[in-house]
Backbone bond lengths (Angstrom), bond angles and torsions (degrees), N, CA, C in turn:
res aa  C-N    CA-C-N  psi(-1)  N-CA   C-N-CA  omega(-1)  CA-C   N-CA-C  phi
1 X - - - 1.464 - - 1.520 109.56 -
2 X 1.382 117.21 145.57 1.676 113.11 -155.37 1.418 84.88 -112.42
3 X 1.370 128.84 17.50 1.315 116.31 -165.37 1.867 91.99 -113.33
4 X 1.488 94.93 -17.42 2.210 85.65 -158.23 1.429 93.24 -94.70
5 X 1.384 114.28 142.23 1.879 136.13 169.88 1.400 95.23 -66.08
6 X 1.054 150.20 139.41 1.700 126.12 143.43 1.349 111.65 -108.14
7 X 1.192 113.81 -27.88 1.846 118.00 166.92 1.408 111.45 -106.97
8 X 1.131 91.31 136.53 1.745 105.52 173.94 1.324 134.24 -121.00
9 X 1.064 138.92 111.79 1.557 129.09 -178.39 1.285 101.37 -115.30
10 X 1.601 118.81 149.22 1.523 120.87 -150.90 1.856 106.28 -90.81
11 X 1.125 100.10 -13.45 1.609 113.12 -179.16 1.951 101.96 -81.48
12 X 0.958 108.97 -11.98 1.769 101.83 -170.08 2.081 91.78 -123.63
13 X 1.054 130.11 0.26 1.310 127.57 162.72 1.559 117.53 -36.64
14 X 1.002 115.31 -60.65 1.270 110.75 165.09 1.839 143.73 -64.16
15 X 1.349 80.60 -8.66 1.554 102.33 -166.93 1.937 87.85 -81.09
16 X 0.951 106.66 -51.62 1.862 110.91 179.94 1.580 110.74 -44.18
17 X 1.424 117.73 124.52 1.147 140.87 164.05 1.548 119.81 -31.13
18 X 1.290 131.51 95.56 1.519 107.26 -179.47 1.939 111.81 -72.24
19 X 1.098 110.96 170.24 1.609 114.23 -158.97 2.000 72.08 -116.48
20 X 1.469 111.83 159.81 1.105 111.85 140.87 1.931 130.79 -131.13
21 X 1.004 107.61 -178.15 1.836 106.21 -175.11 1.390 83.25 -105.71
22 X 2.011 108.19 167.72 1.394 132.43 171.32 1.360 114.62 -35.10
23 X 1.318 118.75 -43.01 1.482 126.64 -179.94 0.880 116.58 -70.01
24 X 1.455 143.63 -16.70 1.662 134.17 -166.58 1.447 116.70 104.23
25 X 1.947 122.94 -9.80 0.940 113.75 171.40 1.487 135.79 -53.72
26 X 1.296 128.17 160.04 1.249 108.74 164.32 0.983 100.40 -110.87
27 X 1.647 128.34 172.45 1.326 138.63 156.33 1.646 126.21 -170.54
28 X 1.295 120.87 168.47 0.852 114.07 -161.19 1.708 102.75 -135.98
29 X 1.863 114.16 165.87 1.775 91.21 -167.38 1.476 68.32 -148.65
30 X 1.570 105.45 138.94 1.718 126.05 160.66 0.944 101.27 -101.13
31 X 1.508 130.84 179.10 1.759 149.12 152.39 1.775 101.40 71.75
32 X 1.282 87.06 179.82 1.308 122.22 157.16 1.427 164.33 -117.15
33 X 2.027 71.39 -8.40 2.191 94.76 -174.41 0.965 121.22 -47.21
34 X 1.522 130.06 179.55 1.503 106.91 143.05 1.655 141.49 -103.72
35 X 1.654 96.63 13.70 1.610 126.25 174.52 1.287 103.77 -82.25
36 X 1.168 139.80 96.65 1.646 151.48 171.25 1.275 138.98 -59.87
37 X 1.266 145.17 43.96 1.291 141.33 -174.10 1.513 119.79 -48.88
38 X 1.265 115.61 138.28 1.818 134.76 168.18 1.035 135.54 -91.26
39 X 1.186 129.89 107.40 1.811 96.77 -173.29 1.651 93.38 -136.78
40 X 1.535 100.27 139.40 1.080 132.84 -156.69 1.795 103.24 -102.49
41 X 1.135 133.84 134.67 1.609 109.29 -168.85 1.629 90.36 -123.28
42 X 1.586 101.56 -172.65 1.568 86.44 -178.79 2.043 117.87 -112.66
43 X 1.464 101.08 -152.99 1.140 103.64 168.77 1.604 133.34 -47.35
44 X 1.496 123.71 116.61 1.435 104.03 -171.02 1.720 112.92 99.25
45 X 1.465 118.71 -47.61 1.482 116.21 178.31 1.473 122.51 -88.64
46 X 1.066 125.64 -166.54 1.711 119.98 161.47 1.581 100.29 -162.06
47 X 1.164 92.06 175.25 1.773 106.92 -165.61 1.157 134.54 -16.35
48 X 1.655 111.44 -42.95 1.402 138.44 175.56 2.061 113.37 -59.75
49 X 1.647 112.40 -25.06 1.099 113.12 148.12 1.669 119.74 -28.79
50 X 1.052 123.35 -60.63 1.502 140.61 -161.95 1.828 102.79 -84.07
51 X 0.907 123.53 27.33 1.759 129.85 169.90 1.144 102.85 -63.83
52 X 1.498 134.76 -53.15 1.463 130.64 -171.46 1.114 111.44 -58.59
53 X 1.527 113.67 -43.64 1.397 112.82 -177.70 1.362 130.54 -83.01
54 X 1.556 113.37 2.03 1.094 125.21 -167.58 1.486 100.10 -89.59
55 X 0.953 100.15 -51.51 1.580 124.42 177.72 1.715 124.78 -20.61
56 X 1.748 80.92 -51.20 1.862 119.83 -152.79 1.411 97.47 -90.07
57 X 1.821 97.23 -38.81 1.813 87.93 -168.80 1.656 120.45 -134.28
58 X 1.332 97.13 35.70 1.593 116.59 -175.60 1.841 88.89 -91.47
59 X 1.212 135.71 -40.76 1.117 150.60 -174.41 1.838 110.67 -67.58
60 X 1.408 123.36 -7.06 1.308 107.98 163.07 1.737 90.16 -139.59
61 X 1.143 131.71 13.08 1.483 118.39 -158.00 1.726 107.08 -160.48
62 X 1.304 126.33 125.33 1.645 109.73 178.99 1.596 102.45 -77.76
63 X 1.455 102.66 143.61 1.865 116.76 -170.87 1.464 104.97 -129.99
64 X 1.493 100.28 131.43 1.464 102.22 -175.86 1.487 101.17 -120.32
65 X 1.222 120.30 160.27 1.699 129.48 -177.09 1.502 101.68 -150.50
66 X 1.307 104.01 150.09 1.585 104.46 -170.52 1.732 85.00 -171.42
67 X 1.510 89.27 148.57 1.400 131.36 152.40 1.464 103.54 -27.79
68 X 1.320 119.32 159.68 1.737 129.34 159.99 1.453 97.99 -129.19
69 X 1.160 119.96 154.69 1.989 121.64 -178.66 1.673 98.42 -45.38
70 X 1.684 75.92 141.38 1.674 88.26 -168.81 1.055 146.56 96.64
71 X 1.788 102.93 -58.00 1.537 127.02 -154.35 1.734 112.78 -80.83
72 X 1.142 128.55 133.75 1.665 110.26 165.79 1.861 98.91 75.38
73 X 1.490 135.33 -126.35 1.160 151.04 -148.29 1.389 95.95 -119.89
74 X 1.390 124.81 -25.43 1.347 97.04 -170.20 1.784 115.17 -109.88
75 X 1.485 97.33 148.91 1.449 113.90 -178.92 1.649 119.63 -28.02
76 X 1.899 116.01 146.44 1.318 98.27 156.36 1.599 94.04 -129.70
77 X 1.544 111.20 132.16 1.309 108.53 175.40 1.147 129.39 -124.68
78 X 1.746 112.65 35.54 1.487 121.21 173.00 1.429 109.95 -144.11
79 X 1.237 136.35 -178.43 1.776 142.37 142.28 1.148 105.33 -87.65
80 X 0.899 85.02 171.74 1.542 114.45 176.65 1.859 126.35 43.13
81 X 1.052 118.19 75.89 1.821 124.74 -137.71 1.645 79.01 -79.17
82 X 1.207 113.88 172.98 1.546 137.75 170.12 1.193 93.63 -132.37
83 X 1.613 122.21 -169.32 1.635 130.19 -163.19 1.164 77.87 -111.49
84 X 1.413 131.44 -54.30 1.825 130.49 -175.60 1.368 100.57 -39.39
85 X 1.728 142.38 -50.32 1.153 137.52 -177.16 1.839 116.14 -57.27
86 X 1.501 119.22 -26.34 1.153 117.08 -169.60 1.386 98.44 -110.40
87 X 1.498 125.08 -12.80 1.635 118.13 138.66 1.587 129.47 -68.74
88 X 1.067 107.01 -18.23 1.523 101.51 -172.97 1.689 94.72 -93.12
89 X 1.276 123.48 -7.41 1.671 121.16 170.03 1.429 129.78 -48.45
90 X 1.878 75.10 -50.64 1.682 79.59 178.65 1.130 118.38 -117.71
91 X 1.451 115.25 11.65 1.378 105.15 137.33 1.533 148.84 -24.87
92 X 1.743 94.39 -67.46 1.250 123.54 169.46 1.224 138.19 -51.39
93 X 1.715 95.18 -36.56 1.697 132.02 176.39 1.614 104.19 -65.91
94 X 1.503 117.21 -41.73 1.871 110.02 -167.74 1.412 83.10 -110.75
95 X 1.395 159.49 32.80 0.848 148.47 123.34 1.769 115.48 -91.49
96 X 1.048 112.19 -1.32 1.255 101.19 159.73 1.924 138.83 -123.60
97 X 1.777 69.06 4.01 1.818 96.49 175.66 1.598 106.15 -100.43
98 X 1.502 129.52 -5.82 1.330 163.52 -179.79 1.600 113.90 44.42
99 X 1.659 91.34 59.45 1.654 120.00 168.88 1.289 114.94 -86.26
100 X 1.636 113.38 99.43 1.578 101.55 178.44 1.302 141.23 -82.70
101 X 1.271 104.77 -3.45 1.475 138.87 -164.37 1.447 123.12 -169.42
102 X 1.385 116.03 146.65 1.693 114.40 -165.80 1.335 101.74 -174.50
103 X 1.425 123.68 174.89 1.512 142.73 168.42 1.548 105.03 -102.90
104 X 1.579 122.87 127.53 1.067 109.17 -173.24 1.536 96.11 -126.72
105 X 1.104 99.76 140.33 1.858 132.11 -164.64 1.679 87.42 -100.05
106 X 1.361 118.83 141.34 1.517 121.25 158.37 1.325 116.76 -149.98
107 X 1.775 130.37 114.12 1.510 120.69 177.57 1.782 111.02 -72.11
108 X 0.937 138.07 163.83 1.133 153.38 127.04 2.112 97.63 79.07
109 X 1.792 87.81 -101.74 1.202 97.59 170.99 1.834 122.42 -107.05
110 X 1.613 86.33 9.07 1.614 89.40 151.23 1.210 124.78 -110.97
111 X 1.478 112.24 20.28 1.714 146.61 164.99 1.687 100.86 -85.35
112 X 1.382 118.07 -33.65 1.516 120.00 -174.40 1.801 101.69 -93.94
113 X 1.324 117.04 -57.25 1.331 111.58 177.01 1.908 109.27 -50.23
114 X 1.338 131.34 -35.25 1.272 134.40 -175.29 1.544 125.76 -76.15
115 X 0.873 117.45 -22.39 1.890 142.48 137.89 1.088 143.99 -72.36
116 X 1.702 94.73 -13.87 1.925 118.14 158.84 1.567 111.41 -103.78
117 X 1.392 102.88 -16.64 1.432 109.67 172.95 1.768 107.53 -87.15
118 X 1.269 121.30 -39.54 1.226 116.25 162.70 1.405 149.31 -60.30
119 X 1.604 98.08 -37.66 1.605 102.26 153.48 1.858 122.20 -67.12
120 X 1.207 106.13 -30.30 1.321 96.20 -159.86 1.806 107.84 -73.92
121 X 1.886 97.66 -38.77 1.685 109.88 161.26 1.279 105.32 -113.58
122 X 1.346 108.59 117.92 1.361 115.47 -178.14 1.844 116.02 -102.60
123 X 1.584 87.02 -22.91 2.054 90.09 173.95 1.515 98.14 -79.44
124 X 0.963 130.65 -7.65 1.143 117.91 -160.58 2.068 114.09 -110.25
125 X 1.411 95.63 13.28 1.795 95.72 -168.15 1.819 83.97 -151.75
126 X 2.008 105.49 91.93 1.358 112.82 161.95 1.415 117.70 -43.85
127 X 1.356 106.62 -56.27 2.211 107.56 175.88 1.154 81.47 -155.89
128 X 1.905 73.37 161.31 1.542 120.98 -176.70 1.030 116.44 -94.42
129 X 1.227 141.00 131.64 1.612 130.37 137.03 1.601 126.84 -125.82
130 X 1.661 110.36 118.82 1.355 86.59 -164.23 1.553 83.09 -127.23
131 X 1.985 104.04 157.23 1.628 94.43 -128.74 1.977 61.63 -127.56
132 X 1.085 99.28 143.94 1.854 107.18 171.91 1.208 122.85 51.07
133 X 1.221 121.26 50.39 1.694 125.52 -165.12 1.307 103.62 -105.24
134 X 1.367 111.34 160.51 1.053 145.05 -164.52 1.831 104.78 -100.48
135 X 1.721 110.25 117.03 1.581 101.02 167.02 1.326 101.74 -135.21
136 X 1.364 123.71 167.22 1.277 123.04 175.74 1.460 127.80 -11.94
137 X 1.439 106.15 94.54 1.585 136.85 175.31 1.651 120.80 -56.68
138 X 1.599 118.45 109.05 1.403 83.44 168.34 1.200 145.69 -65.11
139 X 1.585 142.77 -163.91 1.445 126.87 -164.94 1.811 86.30 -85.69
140 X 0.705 152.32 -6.39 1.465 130.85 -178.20 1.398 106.00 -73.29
141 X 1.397 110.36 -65.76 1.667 122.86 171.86 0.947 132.40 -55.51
142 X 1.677 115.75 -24.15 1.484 113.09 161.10 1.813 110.36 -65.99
143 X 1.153 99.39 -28.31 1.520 100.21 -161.90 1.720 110.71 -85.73
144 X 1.444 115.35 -29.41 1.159 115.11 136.92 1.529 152.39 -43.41
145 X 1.388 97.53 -54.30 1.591 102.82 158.19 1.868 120.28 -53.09
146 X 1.468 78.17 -56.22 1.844 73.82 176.58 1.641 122.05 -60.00
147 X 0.739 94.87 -14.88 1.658 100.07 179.67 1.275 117.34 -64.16
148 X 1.860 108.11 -58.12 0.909 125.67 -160.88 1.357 96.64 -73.47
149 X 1.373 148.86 -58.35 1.023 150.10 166.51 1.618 130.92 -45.26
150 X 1.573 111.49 0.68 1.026 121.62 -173.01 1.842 96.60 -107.52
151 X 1.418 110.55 -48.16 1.006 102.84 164.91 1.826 123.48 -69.34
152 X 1.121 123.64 27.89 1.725 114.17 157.98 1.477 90.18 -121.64
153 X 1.275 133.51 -5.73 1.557 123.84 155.63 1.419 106.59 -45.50
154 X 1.041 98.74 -54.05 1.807 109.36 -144.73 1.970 92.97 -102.14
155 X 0.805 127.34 -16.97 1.659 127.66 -178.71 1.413 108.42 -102.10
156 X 1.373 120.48 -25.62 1.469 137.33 -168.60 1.713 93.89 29.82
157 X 1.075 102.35 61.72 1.465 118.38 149.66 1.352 108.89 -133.11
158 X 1.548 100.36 166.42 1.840 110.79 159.22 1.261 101.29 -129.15
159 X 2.117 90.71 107.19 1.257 114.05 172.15 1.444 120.39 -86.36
160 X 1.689 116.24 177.36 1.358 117.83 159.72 1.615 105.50 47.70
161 X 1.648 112.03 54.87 1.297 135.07 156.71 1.240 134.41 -59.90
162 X 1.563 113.50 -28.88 1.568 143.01 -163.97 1.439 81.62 -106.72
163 X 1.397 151.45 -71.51 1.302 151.35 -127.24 1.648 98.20 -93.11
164 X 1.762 111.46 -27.88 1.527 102.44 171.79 1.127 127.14 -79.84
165 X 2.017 104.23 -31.70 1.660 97.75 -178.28 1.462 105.78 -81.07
166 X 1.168 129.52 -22.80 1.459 107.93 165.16 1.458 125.08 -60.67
167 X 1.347 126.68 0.86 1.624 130.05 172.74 1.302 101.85 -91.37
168 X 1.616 107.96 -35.90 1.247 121.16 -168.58 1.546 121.51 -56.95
169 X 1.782 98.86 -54.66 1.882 126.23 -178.25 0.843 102.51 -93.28
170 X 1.621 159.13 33.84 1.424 141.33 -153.45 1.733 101.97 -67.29
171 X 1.249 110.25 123.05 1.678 135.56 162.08 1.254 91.26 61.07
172 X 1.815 115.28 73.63 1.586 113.75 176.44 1.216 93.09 -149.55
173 X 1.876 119.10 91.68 1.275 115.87 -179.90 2.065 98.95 -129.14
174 X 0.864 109.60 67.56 1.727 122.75 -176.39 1.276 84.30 -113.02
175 X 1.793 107.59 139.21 1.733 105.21 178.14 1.369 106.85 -66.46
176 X 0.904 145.10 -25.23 1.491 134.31 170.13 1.446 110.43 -55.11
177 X 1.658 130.26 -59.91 0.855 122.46 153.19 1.299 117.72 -16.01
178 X 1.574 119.94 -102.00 1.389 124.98 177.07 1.459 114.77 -21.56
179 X 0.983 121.69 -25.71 1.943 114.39 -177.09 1.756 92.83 -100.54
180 X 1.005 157.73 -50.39 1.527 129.69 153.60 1.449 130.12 -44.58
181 X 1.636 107.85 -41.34 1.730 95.06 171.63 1.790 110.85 -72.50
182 X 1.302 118.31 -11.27 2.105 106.64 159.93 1.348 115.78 -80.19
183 X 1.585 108.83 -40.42 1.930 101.65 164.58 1.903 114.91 -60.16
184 X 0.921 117.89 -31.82 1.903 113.94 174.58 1.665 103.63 -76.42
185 X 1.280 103.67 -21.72 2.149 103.32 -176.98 1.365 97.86 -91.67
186 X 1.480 126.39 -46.80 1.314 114.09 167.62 1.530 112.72 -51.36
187 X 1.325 126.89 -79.95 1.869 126.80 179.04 1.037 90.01 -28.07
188 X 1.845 153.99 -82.43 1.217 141.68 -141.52 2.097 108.28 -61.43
189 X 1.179 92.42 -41.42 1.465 101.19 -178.73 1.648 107.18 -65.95
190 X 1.436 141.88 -23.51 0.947 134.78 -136.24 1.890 82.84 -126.89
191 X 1.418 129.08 -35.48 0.970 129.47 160.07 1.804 141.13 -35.80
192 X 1.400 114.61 110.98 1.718 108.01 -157.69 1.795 92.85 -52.23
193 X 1.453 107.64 142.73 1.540 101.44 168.52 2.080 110.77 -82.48
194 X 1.370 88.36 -3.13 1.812 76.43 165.48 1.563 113.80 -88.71
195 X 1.145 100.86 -27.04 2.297 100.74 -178.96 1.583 80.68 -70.08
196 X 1.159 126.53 -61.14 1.687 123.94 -141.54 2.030 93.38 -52.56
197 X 1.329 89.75 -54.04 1.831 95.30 -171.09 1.239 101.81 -66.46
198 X 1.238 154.27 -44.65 1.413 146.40 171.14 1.399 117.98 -46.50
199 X 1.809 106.72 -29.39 1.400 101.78 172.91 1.230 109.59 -119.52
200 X 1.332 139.47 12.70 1.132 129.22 130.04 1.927 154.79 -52.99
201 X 1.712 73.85 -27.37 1.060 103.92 175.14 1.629 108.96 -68.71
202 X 0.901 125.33 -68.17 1.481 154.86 -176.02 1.542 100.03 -41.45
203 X 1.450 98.68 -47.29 1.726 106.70 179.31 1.690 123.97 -77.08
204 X 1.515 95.34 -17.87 1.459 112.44 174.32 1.782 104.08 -67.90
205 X 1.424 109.40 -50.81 1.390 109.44 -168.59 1.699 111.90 -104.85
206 X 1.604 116.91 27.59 1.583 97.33 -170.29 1.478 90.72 -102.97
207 X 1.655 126.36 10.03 1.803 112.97 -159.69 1.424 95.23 -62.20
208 X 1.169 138.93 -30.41 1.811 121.88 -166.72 1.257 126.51 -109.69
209 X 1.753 103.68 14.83 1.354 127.68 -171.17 1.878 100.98 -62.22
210 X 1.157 117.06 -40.43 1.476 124.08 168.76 1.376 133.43 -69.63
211 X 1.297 107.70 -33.76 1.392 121.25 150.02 1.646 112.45 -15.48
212 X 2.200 90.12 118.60 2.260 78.77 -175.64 1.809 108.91 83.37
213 X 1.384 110.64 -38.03 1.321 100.62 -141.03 1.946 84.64 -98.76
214 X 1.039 113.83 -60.65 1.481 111.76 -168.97 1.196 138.52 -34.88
215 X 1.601 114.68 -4.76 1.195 130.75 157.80 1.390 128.41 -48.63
216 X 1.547 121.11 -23.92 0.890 118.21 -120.27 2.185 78.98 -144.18
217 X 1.064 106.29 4.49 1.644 133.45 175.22 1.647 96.36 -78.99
218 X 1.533 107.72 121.61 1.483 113.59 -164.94 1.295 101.78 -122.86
219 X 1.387 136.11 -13.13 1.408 117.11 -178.06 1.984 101.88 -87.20
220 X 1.056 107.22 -146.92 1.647 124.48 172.05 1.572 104.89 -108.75
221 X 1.309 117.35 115.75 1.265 127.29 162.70 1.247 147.70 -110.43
222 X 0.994 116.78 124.26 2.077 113.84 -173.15 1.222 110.86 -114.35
223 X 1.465 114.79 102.37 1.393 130.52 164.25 1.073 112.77 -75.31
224 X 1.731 110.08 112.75 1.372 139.93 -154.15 1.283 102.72 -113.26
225 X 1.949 122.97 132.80 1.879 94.41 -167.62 1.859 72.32 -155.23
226 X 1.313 129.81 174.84 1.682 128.23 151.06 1.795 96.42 -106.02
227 X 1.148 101.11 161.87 1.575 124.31 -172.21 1.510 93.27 -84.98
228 X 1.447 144.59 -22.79 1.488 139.24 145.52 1.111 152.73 -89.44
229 X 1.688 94.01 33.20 1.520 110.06 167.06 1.726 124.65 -106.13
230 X 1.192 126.31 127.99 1.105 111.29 -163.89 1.054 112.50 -116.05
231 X 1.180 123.95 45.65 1.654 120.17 163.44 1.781 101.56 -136.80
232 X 1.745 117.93 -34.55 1.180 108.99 143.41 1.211 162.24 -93.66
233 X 1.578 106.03 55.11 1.437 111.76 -136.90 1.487 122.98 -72.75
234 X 1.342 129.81 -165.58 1.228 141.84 -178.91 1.344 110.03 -63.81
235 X 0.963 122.58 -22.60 1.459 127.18 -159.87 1.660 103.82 -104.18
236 X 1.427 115.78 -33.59 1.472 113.50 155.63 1.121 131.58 -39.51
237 X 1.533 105.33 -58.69 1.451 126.55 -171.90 1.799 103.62 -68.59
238 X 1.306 120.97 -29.43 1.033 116.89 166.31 1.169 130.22 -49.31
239 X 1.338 103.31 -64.23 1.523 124.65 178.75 1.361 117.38 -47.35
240 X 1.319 111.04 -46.48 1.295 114.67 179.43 1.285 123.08 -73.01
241 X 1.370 116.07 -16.04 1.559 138.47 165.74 1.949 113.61 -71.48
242 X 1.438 94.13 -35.39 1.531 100.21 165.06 1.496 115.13 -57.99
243 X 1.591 108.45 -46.14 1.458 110.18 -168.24 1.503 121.88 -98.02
244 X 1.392 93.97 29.19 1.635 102.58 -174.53 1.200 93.82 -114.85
245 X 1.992 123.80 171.24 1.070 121.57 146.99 1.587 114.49 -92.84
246 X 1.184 114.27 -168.18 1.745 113.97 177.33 1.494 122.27 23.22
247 X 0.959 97.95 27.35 1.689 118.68 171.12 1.191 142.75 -91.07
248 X 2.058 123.78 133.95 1.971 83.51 -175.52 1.963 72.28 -145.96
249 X 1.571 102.20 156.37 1.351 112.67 162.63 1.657 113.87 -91.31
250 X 1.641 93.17 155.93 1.806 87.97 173.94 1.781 83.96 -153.22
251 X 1.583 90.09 151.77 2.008 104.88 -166.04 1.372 96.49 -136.78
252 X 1.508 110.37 110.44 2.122 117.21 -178.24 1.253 78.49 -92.80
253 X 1.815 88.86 129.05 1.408 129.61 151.51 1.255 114.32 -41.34
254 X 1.585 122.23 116.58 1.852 114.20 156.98 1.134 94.01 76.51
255 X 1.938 130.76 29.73 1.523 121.47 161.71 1.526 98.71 -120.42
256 X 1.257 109.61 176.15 1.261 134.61 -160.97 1.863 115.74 -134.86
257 X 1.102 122.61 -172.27 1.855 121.63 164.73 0.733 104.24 -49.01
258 X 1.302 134.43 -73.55 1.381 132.55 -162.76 1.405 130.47 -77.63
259 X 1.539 118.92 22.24 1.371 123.93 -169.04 1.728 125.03 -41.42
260 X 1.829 84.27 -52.20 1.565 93.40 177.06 1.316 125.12 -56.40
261 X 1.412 126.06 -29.45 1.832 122.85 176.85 1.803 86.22 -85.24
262 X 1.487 126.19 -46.98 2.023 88.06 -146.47 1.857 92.60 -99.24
263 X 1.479 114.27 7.82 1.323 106.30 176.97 1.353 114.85 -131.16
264 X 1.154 117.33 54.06 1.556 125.42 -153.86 1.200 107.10 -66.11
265 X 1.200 120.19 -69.34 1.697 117.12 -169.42 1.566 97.60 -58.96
266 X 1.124 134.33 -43.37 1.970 110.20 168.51 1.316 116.14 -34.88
267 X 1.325 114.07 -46.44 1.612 117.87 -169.60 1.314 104.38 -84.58
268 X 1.504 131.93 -56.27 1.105 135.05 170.50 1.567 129.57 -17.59
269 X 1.578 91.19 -44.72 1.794 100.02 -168.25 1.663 111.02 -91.23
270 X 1.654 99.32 -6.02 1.403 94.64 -170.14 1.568 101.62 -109.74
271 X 1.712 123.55 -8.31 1.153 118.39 156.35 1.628 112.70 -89.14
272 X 0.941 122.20 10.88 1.272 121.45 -179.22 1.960 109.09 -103.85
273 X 1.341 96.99 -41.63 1.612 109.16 166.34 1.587 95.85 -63.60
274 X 1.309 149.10 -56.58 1.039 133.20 -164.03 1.425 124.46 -75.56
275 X 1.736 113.95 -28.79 0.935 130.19 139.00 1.631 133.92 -3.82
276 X 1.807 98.54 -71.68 1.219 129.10 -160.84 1.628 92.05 -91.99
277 X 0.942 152.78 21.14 1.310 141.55 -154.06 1.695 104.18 -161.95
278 X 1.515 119.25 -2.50 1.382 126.44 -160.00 1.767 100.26 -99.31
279 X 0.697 140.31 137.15 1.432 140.03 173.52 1.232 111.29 -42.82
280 X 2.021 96.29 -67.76 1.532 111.58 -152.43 1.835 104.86 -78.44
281 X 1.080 123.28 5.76 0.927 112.80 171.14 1.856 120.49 -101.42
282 X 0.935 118.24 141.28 1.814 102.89 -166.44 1.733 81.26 -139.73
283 X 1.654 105.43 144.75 1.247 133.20 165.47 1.457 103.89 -80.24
């Protein structure tokens, strides 16, 4: 198949062709297994976020990465997005790549689309992991977020670039570091500020969209968060671990939002232990 990667080296990731679906998605497919991983990236990034992980787990498992509306390569062809619109994406996408089943990975607010994608198809998502999510905000932070996102409505810019990745990297200045936090400022810079605000927006107001609802979450899930992020904190991931069944939270020490790109093998080994330990998922 001229379409599958099977080796990967993290320096030529980008160099690979993205494929797209009927809709305008883009995406991209590592491995060969027949155990499938997803990974969902967040606001502002696109597929190429997920290199570390591609890397790590294209080698026992086929891994797909894709665009979200808008973001990176793929199309946006409406206003005003709903969460149903960035579920019904990839819907379309593993129904037309003819994936019937998979583990779905989600950062941030592709941590929120991957838990809206799971309830709604539930045969269809063995486990969950949604990695820095967002749950019931207090009124300060809700009112912050919205702000901030209200102003790239209205500025159709993406401001206060420097002020996010420092929420983003907190106390991550190793030159390696520094050469991933200019690849996340480049993606943010290179990002339309109308997709970014359409899905920022969305991400500002979806924290209580689960609320009531998580009960009702059927695969195995690990709410994945670092203990130095402060808008998705430890205590989210908890909570939401309260209101799940077959569920457990876990919080890396001295990480931040962005754990999974600048601290990969931390995250790596502990979705991979959970991975390896999940029923519904079979090698």
């Amino acid at each position: 198949m001229d379409w599958l990667v099977k080796d990967l080296e993290l320096s030529n990731y980008s160099d690979i062709p993205s494929l797209f679906d009927k809709d305008g998605t883009a995406y991209k497919i590592f491995g060969e297994e027949p155990a499938t991983l997803i990974f969902i990236h967040g606001v502002g990034m696109c597929g190429e976020i997920w290199q570390p992980q591609v890397e790590h787990f294209s080698k026992d498992y086929r891994v797909i990465t894709y665009d979200f509306l808008g973001h990176g390569k793929s199309v946006l062809k409406k206003d005003k997005l709903t969460l149903e619109d960035y579920v019904t994406q990839l819907y379309n996408l593993v129904n037309e790549i003819g994936v019937t089943n998979f583990s779905l990975i989600g950062h941030s607010m592709g941590a929120i689309i991957a838990v809206a994608f799971a309830l709604k198809y539930p045969r269809k998502v063995d486990t969950l992991i949604p990695i820095n999510i967002v749950f019931k905000r207090t009124k300060k932070a809700q009112d912050d977020v919205i702000m901030r996102a209200k102003d790239v409505f209205k500025s159709q810019q993406i401001t206060n670039i420097s002020q996010t990745l420092e929420r983003w990297f907190k106390n991550k200045t190793s030159p390696d570091d520094l050469l991933k936090i200019n690849n996340v400022r480049s993606w943010l810079n290179n990002t339309s500020p109308k997709a970014y605000a359409e899905a920022y927006y969305l991400f500002a107001t979806s924290d209580r969209v689960f609320v009531n609802n998580l009960s009702n979450l059927q695969p195995p899930v690990l709410y994945l968060t670092g203990s130095e992020d402060p808008n998705s904190t430890s205590l989210m991931s908890e909570q939401m671990a309260q209101e799940t069944p077959n569920s457990w939270s876990e919080s890396i020490e001295s990480e931040a939002h962005m754990m999974a790109y600048i601290s990969a093998k931390k995250v790596n080994s502990i979705i991979e232990h959970f991975l390896n330990n999940t029923t519904n998922t079979t090698k």
